[in-house]
Structure formats: structure tokens, C-alpha cells
C-alpha positions as CSV (number, residue, x, y, z in Angstrom):
1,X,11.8,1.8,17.0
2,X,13.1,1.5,13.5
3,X,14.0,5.1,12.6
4,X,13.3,6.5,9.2
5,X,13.8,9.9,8.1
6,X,11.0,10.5,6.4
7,X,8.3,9.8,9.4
8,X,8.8,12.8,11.8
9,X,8.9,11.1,15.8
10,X,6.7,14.1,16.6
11,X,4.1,13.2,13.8
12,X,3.8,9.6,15.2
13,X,3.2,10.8,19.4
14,X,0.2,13.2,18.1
15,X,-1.0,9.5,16.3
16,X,-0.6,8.3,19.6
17,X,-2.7,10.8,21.1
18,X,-5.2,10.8,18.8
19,X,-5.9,6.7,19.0
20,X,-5.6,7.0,22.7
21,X,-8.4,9.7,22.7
22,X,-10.4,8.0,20.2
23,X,-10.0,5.1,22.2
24,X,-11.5,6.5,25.3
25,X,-14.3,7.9,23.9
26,X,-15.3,4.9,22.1
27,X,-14.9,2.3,24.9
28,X,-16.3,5.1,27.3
29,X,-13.3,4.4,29.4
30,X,-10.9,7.7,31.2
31,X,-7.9,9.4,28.9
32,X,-5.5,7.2,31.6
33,X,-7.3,3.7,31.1
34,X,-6.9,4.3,27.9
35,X,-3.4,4.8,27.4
36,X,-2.7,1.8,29.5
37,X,-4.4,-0.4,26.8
38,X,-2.9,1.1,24.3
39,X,0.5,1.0,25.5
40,X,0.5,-2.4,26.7
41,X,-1.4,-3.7,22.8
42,X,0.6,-5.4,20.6
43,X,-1.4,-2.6,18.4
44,X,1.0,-0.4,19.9
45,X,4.3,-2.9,19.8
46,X,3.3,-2.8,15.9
47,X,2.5,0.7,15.4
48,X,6.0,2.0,17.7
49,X,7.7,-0.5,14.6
50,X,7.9,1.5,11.3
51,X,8.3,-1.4,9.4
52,X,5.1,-2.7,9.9
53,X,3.6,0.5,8.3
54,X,0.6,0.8,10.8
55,X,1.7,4.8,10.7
56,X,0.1,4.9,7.9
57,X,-3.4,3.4,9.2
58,X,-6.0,5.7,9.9
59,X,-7.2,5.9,13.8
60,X,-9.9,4.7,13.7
61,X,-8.7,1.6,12.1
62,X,-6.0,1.2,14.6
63,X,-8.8,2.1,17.5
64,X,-10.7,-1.4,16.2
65,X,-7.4,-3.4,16.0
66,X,-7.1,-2.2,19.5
67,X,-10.5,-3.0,20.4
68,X,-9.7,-6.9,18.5
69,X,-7.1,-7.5,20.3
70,X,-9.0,-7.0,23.5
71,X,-12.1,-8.8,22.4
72,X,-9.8,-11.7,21.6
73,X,-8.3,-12.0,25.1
């Protein structure tokens, strides 16, 4: 992860949380099915990568790049 100062690592795990939720409730799916789509998404790989500024994305917005990226396998 590309580390900068001004992004607390706590700030972007309660992100995490919250997509992963958000993610389960939309897809109707358990808290723990969830996070195993997230975590394996390049979503995820993109999002863990400060440079990419997905931090900045809302949730929901990353919950539908999520959901693309599975549509699209």
C-alpha cells in the first residue's frame, strides 16, 4: 500500500467495512461472502493503492464497481 500521511490507515479499514456491508446487503449475500468478494476484487487491489484515489469514491460507487467486475466474469 502506497502510504500517505494525510489518509489515516484506520479511516480506509472502516471504508472497507462499510463497502463490505453495503455489499452484502445489496447482493443479499452473508457479511463473510462478502468480504471474500471484496478482498479478492481488483476493486479492492485498486482501492488498498492510494494512488489510484478510489479512497475518495463513495461506497456505493465502489459497491457497483464491485458488482461490474463480477457481472463481467
Amino acid at each position: 500500500m502506497v502510504k500517505n500521511p494525510l489518509i489515516n490507515e484506520t479511516l480506509l479499514q472502516m471504508k472497507f467495512a462499510r463497502v463490505v456491508s453495503l455489499l452484502a446487503k445489496t447482493l443479499d449475500i452473508s457479511q463473510a461472502k462478502a468480504l471474500d468478494i471484496f478482498y479478492n476484487s481488483d476493486t479492492y487491489k485498486h482501492l488498498s493503492n492510494l494512488e489510484f484515489h478510489l479512497h475518495n469514491r463513495s461506497d456505493a460507487y465502489l459497491v457497483d464497481e464491485v458488482i461490474l467486475e463480477l457481472q463481467a466474469k
